[in-house]
N, C-alpha and C positions, 0 to 999 in steps of 0.2 A: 321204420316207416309204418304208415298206419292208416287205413281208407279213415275218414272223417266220420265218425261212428256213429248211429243213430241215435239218437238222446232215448228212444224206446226201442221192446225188444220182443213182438207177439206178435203170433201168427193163427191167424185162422184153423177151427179142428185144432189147434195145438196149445202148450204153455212157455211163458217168457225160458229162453235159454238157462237162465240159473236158477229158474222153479225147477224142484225136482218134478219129474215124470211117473205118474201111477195111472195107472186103469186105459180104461178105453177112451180113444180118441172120438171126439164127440163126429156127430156126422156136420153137411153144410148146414150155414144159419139161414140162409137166404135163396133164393133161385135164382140165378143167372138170368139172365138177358141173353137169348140164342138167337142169331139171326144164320139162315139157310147159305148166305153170303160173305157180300163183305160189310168192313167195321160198319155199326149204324149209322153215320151222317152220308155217307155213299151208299146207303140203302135208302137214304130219304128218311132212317127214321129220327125219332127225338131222343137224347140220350136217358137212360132211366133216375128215377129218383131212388133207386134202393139197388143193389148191386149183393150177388152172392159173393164169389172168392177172386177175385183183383182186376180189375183193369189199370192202368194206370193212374188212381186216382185219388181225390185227396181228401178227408173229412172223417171223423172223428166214427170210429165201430168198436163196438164194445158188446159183449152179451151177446144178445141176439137181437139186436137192432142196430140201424147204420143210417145216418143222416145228420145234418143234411152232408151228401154225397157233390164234389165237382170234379167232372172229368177235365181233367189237366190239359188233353189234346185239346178241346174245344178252346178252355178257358186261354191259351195260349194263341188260336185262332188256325192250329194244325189243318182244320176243315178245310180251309178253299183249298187247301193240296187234295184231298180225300175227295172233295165233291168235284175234281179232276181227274180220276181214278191215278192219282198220286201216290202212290206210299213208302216209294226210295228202293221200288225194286230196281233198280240199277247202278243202288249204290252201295259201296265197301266201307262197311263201320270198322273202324280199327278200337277195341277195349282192351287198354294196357291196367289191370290192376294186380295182386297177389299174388291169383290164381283163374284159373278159368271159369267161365261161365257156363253153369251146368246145362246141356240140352235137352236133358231130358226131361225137362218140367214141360208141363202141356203148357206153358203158353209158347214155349216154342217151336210146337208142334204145326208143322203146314203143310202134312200128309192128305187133310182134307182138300188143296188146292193144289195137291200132285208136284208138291216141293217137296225138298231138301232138305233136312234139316237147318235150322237157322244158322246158327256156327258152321262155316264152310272149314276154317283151318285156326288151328292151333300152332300158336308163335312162343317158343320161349329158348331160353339158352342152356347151353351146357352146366350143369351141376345146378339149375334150378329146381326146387321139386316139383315144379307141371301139374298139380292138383288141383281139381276141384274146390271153390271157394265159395261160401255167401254172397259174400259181398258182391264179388263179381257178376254170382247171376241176377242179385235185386237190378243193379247198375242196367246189366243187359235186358231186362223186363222193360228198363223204362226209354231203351234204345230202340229194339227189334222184337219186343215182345207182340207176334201175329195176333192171339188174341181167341184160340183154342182153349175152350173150357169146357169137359165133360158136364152133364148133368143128371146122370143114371141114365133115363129115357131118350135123352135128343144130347147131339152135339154140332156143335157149329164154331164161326166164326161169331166174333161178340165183340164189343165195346172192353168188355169185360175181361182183362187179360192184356190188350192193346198197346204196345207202344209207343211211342210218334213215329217211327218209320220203322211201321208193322212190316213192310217187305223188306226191309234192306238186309243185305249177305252182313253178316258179324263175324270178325276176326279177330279171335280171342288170344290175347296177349297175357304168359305169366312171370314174373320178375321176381316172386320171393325164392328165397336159398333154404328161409326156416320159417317158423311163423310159432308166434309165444305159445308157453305152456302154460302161461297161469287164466284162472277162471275169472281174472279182475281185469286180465287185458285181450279180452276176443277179439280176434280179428290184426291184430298188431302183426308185424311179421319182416323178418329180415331182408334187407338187399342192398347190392354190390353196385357201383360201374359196371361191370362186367359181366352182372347177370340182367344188367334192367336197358344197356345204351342199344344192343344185338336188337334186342324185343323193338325197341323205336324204330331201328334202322331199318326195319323189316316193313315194317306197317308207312314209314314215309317214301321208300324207295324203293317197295315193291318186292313181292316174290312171283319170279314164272313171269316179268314183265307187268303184273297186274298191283299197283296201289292201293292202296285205304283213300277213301274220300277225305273223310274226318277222322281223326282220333282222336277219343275219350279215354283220359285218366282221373279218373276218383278216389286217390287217393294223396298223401302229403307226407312231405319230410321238411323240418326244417333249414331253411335256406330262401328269407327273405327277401337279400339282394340279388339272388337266382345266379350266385356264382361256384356252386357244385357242380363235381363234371357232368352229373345226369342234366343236368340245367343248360349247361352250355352246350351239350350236346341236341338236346334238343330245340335250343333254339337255331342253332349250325344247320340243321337239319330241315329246319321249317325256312329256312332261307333259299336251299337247294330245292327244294320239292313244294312250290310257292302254292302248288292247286291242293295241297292236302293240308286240309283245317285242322290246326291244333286245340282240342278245348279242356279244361281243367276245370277241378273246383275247389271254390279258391278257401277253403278249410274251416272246421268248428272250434274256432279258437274263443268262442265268447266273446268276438269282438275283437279280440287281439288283432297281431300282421296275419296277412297271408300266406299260407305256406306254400313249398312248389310242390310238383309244379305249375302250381299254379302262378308264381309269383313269376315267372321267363316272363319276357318281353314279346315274342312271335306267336302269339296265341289269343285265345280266347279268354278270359277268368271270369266265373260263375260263381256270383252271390246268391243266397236266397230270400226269398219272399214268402208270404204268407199272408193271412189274416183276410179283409173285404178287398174284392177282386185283384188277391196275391198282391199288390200293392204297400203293403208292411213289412219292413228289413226285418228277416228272422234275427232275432235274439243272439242266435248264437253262430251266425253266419261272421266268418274271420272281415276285417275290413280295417282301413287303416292307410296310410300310407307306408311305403317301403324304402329301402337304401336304394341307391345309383351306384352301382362301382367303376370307376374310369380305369380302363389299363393304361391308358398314356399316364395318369398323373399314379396310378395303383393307389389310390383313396377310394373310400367310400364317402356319399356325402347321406346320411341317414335324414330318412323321412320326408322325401321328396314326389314320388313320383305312384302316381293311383295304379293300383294291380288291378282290383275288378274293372272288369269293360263292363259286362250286363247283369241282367239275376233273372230267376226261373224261379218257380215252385219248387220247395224243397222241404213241404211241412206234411206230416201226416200223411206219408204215404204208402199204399197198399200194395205189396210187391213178393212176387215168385220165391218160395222160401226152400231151400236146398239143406239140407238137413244130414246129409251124409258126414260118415267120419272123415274127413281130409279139411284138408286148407283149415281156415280160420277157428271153427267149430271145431276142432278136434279136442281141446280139454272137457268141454262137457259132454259125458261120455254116458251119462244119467239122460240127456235129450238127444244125441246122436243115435241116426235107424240108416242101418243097412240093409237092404237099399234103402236110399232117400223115399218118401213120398211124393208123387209127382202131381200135386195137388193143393198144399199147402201154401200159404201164404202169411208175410209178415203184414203185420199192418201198423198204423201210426208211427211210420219209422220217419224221422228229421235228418235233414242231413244237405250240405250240397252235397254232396255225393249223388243225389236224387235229382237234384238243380241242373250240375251241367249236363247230366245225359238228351234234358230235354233240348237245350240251347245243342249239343251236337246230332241228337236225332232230328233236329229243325233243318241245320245245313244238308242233313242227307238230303231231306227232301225239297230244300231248293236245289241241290244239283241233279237228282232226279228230274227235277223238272225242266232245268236249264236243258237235258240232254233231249226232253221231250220237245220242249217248244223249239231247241236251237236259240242263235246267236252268237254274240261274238264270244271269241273262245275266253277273252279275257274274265268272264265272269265267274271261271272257277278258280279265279287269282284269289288266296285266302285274305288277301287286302282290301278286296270289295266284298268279300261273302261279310267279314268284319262291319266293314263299312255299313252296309245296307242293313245288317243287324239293328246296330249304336243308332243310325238313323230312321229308326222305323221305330224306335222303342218306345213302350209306354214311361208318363214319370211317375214316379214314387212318391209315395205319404214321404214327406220330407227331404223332398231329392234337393243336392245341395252341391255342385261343382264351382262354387266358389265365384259365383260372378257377381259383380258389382257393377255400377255407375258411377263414374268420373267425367264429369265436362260430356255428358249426353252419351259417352262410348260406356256398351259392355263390354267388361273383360274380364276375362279367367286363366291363371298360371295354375290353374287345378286340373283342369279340361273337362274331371271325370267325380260323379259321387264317389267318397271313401268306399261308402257300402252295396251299392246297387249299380255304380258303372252308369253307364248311358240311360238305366230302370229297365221296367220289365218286358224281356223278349215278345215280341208279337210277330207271330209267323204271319197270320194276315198280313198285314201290312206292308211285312217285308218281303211276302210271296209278291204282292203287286207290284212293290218296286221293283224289286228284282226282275220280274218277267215280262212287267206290261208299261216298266216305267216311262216315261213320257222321253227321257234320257237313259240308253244303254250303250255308254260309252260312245263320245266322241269320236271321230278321225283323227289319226297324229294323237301327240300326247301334251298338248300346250293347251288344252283350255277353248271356250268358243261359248257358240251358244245355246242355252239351256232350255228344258222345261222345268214344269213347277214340281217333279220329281223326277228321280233318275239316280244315278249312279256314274260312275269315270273313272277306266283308269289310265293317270297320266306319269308324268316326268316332270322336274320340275329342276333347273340346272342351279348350283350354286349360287346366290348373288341376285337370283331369278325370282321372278313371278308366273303365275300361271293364274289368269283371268277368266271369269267362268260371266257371264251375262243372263237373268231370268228374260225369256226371249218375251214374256207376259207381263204387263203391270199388274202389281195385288191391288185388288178393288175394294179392299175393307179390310181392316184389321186380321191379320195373320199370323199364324202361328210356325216359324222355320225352324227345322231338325236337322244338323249338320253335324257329318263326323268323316273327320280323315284319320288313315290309320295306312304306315309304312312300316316295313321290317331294322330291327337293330343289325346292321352287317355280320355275317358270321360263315365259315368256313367248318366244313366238316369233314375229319380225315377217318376216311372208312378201314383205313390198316391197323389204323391205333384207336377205334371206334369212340375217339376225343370230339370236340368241338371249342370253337374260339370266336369270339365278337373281335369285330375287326372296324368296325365305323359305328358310331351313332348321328345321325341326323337330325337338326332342329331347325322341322318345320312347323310354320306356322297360319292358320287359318283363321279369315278375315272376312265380315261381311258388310258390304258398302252399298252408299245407295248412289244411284245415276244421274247424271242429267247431259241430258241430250247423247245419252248412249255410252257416255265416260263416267268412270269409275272417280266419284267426285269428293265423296263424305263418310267417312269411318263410321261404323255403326256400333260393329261388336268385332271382337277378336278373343279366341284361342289359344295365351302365346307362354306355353309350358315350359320348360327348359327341357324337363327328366323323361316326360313321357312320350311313347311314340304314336299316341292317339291322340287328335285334339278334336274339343265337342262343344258345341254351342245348342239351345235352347231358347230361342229367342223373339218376342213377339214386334210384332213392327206394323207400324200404319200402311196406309195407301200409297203407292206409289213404285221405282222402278229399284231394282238393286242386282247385287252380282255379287260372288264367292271370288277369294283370291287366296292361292295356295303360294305363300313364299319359302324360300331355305335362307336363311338368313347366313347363316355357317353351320360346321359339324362342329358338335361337343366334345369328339375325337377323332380320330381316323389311324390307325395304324395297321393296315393295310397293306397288300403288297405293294400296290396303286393304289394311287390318291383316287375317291371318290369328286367327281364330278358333278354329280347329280344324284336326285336320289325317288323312285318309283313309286306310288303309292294308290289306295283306292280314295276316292272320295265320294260322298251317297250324302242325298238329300230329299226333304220331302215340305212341302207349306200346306197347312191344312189351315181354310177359313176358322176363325173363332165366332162363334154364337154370341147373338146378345144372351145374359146369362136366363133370363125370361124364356127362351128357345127351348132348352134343354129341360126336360123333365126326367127327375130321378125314377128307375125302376123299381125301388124296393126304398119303405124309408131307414130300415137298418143302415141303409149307405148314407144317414148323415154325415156322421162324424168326419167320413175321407169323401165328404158332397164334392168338394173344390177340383180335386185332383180326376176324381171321378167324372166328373162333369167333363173335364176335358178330353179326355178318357173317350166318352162318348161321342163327345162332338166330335174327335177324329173319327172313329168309325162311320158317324153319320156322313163325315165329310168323300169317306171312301165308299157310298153304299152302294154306289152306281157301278165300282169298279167288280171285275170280275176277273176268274183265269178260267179260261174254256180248257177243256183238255185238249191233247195235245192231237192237231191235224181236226177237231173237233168244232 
């Protein structure tokens, strides 16, 4: 096994891991950004154009100059959580990788704000070695890193250092047995069933009564069609413990499949982005289609069914660098310092490994904030945290889920880009759905009727439909975002710490237009076989229309009992389209991605009224 390795390998004050090591360690290049508080956008202020030793952030430093510099929380739209006073202090990160994530780097220091160390508890199993790792703590800077950065004279909280859910508790999970000894494979490192299934079971089912919200794994082995018992355990698991969000990422294969686990079916998978505004599939972001395995027939049917759901920023990033002798770093023994330095930082590291932390520090702090505003309980069902993701996302320089025109109906057996999923995560957006949506979940579980955003989670019986109604006509040219997303059946036996897929379900989403209030004229539909998301992108004139969720049949069931029915989220949003005269580009650098961009904007312009007060606020 092996975390998806950064394609670079430097660190601020320091040299690339396989540079030999001489002389003194140079001092900072740059001065931080100190605020007396908290992160800068909940201080009111602007974020900096030059940045000393790391926030979470992404652009190109070298020497002693840095720019141009984007802070990844913004660019992702993390803010309206922050200018909520938002930051996931009430929620449990679970980080399953190698090794542990080191605390004691200052960014995840929140002694100045009379906490806790960030890492509340350490998960791992019998005969694991339990060490300290890289990898893990970059991972961890870009989940829960507070955002504590010395700078000789003053210290504070800062932009600089920041996570996306700079509050949330981390619960560090480690699963390697060995970790290589050669200089050519850093980071690489062994494990078992039996040293990695314990470490899951912990973080989805709780110790002491208390769960992980999300858990993040950044790392991959292969196992495409996600039929390893770590695979099937954890997707067993994410079945059982449906409010803890699974997210992965989804590997640096140059394109190649996806590795797991990122490749399970009950989860999240995290492509990367990069390039004008994060918008460009990194290069070497894994992508592709994967195998289907059926147990009733025991086939495989290869290259069916899309692993990435979204993507994040995953290029160029500046992150908490742990330099001690254990875990990963232990052959280079010419740059290993005992103690570590609690100040260093890698910079220009690629990788998802960097991608899905931000997409699982996202969900912290939509359930941070679900626990703030309240509602219904169902929203920290990981079937609409899913949902309202896919459906809130931006799209991609070349997003492509395979829809076409036939006799006037869109359709797609793809549901999902090979590379980018649903495209790129937007917390904005999906803050507002999620909290302020015009629809948060229905009465009953059959469908009724809607606003022009929302979310639902329903049921939907064998044979069955479930009819969703826009309770609003669209008055002009529209742009609709829809995504459903249910779990692969699966049973988890905690004695034999196994898992088993027991049903797959194929359903299918459909959007139609009305008249006189009935469900009259097929517009576009969804209607995948393999996958258990289906996604539409679709623009539509004037007039009345409504979502329909069917189950046509299971694509297996072996079960103890037959499956009846089958539960799922479904989330939506319609943003007017501008005439393209409307929209003015901010910078002309954004020619080239002008198109996708522009739209881009027009959603935000269309969302500009919207707001999330804090909470009781």
């Amino acid at each position: 096994m092996h975390p998806p390795l950064p394609t670079a390998s430097h660190w601020v004050r320091g040299r690339s891991p396989r540079e030999p090591a001489s002389g003194a360690w140079p001092g900072p290049i740059l001065v931080a950004l100190v605020l007396a508080g908290l992160p800068a956008s909940a201080a009111g202020q602007s974020p900096p154009t030059s940045v000393a030793r790391g926030d979470f952030i992404t652009g190109p430093l070298s020497g002693t100059s840095a720019g141009p510099l984007v802070f990844v929380n913004e660019a992702v739209g993390a803010g309206i959580f922050y200018d909520a006073n938002i930051f996931g202090g009430s929620a449990i990160i679970g980080n399953v990788e190698a090794g542990f994530v080191w605390n004691g780097h200052e960014v995840f220091d929140r002694s100045v704000l009379g906490f806790g160390p960030a890492v509340a508890r350490h998960v791992t199993a019998p005969n694991n070695t339990g060490e300290i790792d890289f990898h893990a703590t970059m991972v961890g800077h870009v989940l829960a890193g507070t955002g504590y950065v010395s700078t000789g004279s003053s210290a504070g909280l800062s932009y600089v250092g920041t996570g996306i859910a700079p509050l949330a508790t981390l619960w560090s999970g480690a699963i390697a047995t060995s970790y290589a000894t050669g200089t050519n494979t850093i980071g690489s490192f062994e494990a078992t069933p039996a040293s990695t299934v314990p470490v899951y079971q912990a973080m989805f089912q709780g110790v002491s009564g208390t769960r992980a919200d999300v858990v993040n794994s950044s790392f991959g082995y292969a196992d495409p069609s996600a039929m390893e018992l770590e695979s099937l355990a954890i997707d067993a698991l994410a079945v059982q413990n449906p409010t803890v969000t699974f997210v992965a990422a989804a590997g640096n294969a140059n394109g190649a499949a996806v590795s797991a686990p990122g490749s399970v079916y009950n989860g999240i998978t995290v492509g990367s982005v990069g390039g004008s505004g994060f918008l460009v599939p990194s290069g070497f972001s894994s992508r592709g289609p994967v195998g289907f395995f059926n147990p009733q027939t025991s086939g495989t049917i290869m290259g069916v069914r899309a692993a990435v759901d979204i993507a994040a920023p995953g290029e160029l990033a500046f992150l908490a660098a742990y330099l001690g002798p254990t875990g990963g770093l232990r052959p280079l023994t010419n740059v290993t310092r005992d103690p570590s330095p609690d100040d260093l930082y890698f910079i220009d590291q690629d990788g998802t490994s960097f991608a899905s932390p931000v997409v699982a520090g996202g969900v912290a702090l939509m359930k941070d904030a679900a626990r703030g505003f309240g509602g219904p309980v169902t929203q920290f069902d990981s079937r609409v945290v899913k949902a309202v993701l896919m459906a809130t996302a931006d799209e991609t320089i070349g997003w492509n889920n395979g829809q076409t025109t036939v006799d006037g109906v869109v359709r797609t057996t793809q549901a999902l880009d090979y590379g980018t999923g649903a495209g790129l995560v937007d917390l904005e957006a999906a803050g507002i759905t999620y909290i302020r949506g015009a629809t948060r979940d229905l009465p009953g579980s059959v469908g009724g009727t809607i606003g022009g955003d929302g979310w639902d989670f329903g049921a939907v019986a064998t044979g069955g439909a479930n009819d969703y109604a826009l309770g609003t006509s669209l008055t002009g040219t529209t742009q609709l975002q829809v995504s459903l997303n249910w779990f692969t059946g699966g049973v988890f036996d905690a004695a034999g710490f196994t898992g088993t897929r027991t049903s797959f379900a194929n359903l299918d989403l459909q959007v139609w237009s009305l008249t006189s209030g009935s469900f009259a004229t097929l517009v576009a539909e969804s209607v995948s076989l393999y996958n258990n998301s289906e996604m539409l992108r679709v623009t539509l004139p004037a007039g009345d229309y409504g979502l329909r969720v069917t189950l046509p049949g299971m694509i297996y069931d072996v079960g103890a009992t037959g499956a009846t029915a089958e539960s799922y989220g479904l989330a939506w949003t319609t943003v007017p389209v501008p005439e393209p005269s409307a929209v003015v580009l901010a910078a002309t650098g954004l020619a080239l991605a002008g198109a996708v961009i522009r739209r881009r904007f027009a959603r935000r312009a269309a969302r500009g009224a919207a707001v999330m007060d804090g909470p009781g606020g």
